[in-house]
N, C-alpha and C positions, 0 to 999 in steps of 0.2 A: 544448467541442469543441477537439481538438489535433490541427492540421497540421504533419506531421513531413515533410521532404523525406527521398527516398531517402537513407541512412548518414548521417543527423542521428538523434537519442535523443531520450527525456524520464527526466528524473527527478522522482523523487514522495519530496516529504520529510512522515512523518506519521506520527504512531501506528500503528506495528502490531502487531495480537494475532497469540498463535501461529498455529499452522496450524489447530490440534485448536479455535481459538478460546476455549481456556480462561483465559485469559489472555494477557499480565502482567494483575494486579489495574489497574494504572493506565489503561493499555491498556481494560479492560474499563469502568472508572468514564469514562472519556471516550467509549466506545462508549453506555453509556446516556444520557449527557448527548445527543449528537446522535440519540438515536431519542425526547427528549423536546422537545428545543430543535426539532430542523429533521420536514420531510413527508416521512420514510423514512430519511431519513440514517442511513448506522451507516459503525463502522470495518470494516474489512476485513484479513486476515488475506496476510502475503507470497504464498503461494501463491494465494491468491484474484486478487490481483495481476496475478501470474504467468499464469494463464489467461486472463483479460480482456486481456492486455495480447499474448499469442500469437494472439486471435484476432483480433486488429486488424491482425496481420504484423507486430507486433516479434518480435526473435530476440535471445539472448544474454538473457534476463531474470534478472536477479538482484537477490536484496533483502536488507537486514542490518539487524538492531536494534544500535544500540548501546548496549553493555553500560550503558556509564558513565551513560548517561540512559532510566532503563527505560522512563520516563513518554511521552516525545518524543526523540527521533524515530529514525523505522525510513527506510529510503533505499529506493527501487525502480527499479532501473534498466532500460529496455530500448530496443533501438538497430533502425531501419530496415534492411533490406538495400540 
C-alpha cells in the first residue's frame, strides 16, 4: 500500500516492457522469471502503469526506459493533485 499526501508523488524504478508487451527481450526474460518464482507476479508495461496509477488520482503520469540499460530500469512517475 502507498500513502501519498496531496502534491507528494511516487516513483517506481523497474523493468519495463513496451506497451504492445513484446518486449525488450530482457524486460520479457525477467517478466517470466516472476510468473515462475512469485503467486501471479509479472512485469508490467509503462502504460499499464500509467492507468493504474490515474485510477488511484495521480495525474501528470510519466514513464522512460533508459536506453543505456535495457535490462533495468524503466522510471514511473506520477504526482497527487
Amino acid at each position: 500500500m502507498c500513502v501519498t499526501i496531496l502534491g507528494g508523488g511516487v516513483l517506481i524504478g523497474q523493468p519495463l516492457l513496451d506497451d504492445d508487451r513484446r518486449g525488450p527481450k530482457e524486460a520479457l526474460s525477467f517478466n517470466l522469471s516472476m510468473r515462475v518464482i512469485t503467486d501471479g507476479g509479472r512485469e508490467k508495461s509503462g502504460k499499464e502503469f500509467e492507468v493504474q496509477l490515474q485510477k488511484h488520482g495521480f495525474v501528470d503520469v510519466r514513464y522512460k526506459r533508459n536506453p543505456s540499460f535495457p535490462f533495468f530500469y524503466g522510471v514511473v512517475f506520477g504526482k497527487k493533485p
